[in-house]
C-alpha positions, 0 to 999 in steps of 0.5 A: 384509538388506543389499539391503533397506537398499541399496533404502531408501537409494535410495528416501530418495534418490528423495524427497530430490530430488523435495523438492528446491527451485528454489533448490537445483536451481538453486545446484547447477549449473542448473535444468531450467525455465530451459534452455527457450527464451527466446522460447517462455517469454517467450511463456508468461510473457506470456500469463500475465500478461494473462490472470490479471489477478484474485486468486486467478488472479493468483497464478499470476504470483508462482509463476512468479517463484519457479521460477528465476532466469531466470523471476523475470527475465522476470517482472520485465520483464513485470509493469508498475508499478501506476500503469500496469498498475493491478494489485497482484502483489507486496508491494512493490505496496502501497508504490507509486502507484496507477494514474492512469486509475482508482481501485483499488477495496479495502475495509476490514473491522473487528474491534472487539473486537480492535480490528484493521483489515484491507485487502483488494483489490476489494469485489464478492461474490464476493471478500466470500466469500471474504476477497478478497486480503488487502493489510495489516493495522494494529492499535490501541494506545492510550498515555497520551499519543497512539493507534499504529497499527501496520500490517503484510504479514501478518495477525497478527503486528504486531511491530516487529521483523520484517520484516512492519512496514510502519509506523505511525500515531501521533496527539496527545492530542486525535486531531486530528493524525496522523503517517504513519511509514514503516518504510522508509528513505528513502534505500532507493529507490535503485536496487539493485546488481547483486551480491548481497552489496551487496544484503544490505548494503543491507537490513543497514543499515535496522531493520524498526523504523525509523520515517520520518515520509511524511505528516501528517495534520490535522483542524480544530476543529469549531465546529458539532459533530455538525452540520457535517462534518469538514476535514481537510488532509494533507500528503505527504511524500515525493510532490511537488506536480509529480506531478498534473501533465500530464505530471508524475512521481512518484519512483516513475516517476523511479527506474524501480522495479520490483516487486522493488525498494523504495520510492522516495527522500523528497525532503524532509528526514524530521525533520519534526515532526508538531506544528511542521510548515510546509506541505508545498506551500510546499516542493514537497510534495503537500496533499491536502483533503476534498472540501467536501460540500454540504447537501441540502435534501431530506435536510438534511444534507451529501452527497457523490456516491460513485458508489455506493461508500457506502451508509451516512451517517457522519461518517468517509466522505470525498474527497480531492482535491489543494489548488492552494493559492494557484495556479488550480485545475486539472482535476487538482484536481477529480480524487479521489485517495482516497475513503472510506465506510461500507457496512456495520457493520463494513466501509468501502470505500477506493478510491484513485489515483496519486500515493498507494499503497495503504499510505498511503491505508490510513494515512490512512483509519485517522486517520478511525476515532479518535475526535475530542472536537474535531472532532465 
């Protein structure tokens, strides 16, 4: 009897430690993985990363950032920012720039009877398939005085307490107005420090439900009603105007993030009011405008070239392309930062570049969905 219970003891023991985490192995004195050679697993780790450049195999780059700490390390140094690398591997990615030679090319999918939003990664047949690589989600609530969209990392849970909040859309009355808050503080973007309780203080002083306004968003009256298309304005925040320009940087670029830290600072002050708000460009922000479509005579009505991302007509799609405001336009101005369009019932494609993230083209997108007495 007695050597059946020793036998089980030992067999509990067995299981134990192969159920043991990499994190636990590695607190208790060392990890195996990480006594590998640094150069033959500089080596492997690289070649992982080029070769998995597509979701689902990408995901085999965040595995190996959650063995150890030596491998999390290595992956931190390989893996490039997405404006420069032009792929999305961690969350963080979707609150940093896009890239600036291409536009990333997402797509949005529609429930109308839940009345939720959901971003996913790449629109070809085989990710609609299967779901694609799922980005964010936002869902629609309506208020007496005003519509929030809330937008979160996980697909159905969009509490404001948690750590999934990513942020909000809030509009006025009329839907003619839009305010981006960022559920991230501003003076996060500085860098980390190196010990770990700083780190947790850090996170300490920032809510989950804490809202910064990033961006406003506006669309003018529309005298011709259903006839004429929409015009709309944006003003970012937190991304200055310098930032289009040969040559120039975005705050992302300028703190040297990388993918395990937060979003970079906000260089203008965060109170601003979405009803009184100046011009951003006035103060070095970025103002992004509409495209200004032209009228087919053929078709009779107004048309956008999409580059066969759009399929279908409606009155949401949209180009977004920087305002010189009152300098000369530049071919920097010419280029478009995020475009939006109907392919579908219930699905829109939404492609974006540098200098905006994927968090708020997302944002900016879902200003298109409310409906506007006004301006339609």
């Amino acid at each position: 009897m007695a050597i059946k219970c020793i036998a089980r003891l030992r067999s509990r023991r067995v299981v134990q430690d192969q159920l043991q985490t990499p994190n636990e192995v590695e607190a208790e004195g060392g990890c195996c993985w990480a006594n590998l050679p640094q150069e033959l697993l500089w080596e492997v780790l690289l070649m992982i990363e080029e070769t998995e450049s597509i979701w689902p195999q990408r995901k085999n780059v965040v595995a190996c950032a959650g063995v150890c700490r030596s491998w999390r390390f290595i992956i931190q140094q390989i893996v490039k920012l997405p404006q420069l690398s032009g792929k999305l591997t961690f969350p963080i990615s979707v609150k940093q720039p896009g890239p600036k030679d291409s536009l990333l090319q997402c797509f949005i999918k529609r429930n109308r009877s839940t009345q939720t939003y959901y971003l996913y990664l790449g629109l070809t047949n085989s990710v609609l398939s299967d779901g694609g690589k799922f980005l964010l989600a936002a869902r629609k609530c309506r208020r007496p005085t005003c519509t929030d969209y809330i937008i979160s990392l996980q697909a159905e849970d969009f509490s404001k307490g948690t750590n999934t909040y990513a942020g909000r859309l809030r509009s006025n009355f009329l839907g003619t107005k839009f305010t981006v808050f960022d559920g991230q503080s501003p003076q996060a973007g500085a860098k980390m420090g190196k010990s770990r309780s700083s780190r947790l203080a850090n996170l300490r002083q920032v809510s989950p439900s804490s809202n910064y306004p990033m961006a406003h968003i506006s669309y003018e009256l529309n005298l011709l009603g259903s006839r004429g298309p929409r015009r709309m304005q944006c003003n970012m925040n937190t991304i200055p105007a310098t930032s289009i320009a040969p040559g120039g940087l975005d705050p992302t670029t300028q703190a040297e993030l990388n993918p395990y830290q937060s979003t970079p600072t906000s260089f203008l002050s965060k109170s601003a009011s979405m009803e009184n708000s100046v011009s951003d460009q006035k103060n070095g922000g970025l103002v992004l405008i509409n495209k200004a479509p032209r009228w087919h005579e053929q078709l009779q009505c107004w048309c956008l070239n999409f580059h066969g991302r759009v399929t279908i007509a409606s009155v949401k799609n949209f180009q977004l392309v920087a305002s010189p405001e009152n300098e000369p336009a530049g071919p920097e101005h010419e280029k478009i930062i995020l475009q939006f369009g109907k392919v579908g019932k219930d699905l829109f494609t939404m492609d974006y570049r540098y200098p905006i993230s994927a968090f708020q083209a997302f944002a900016i997108c879902l200003s298109s969905f409310e409906t506007r007495i006004a301006c339609e």
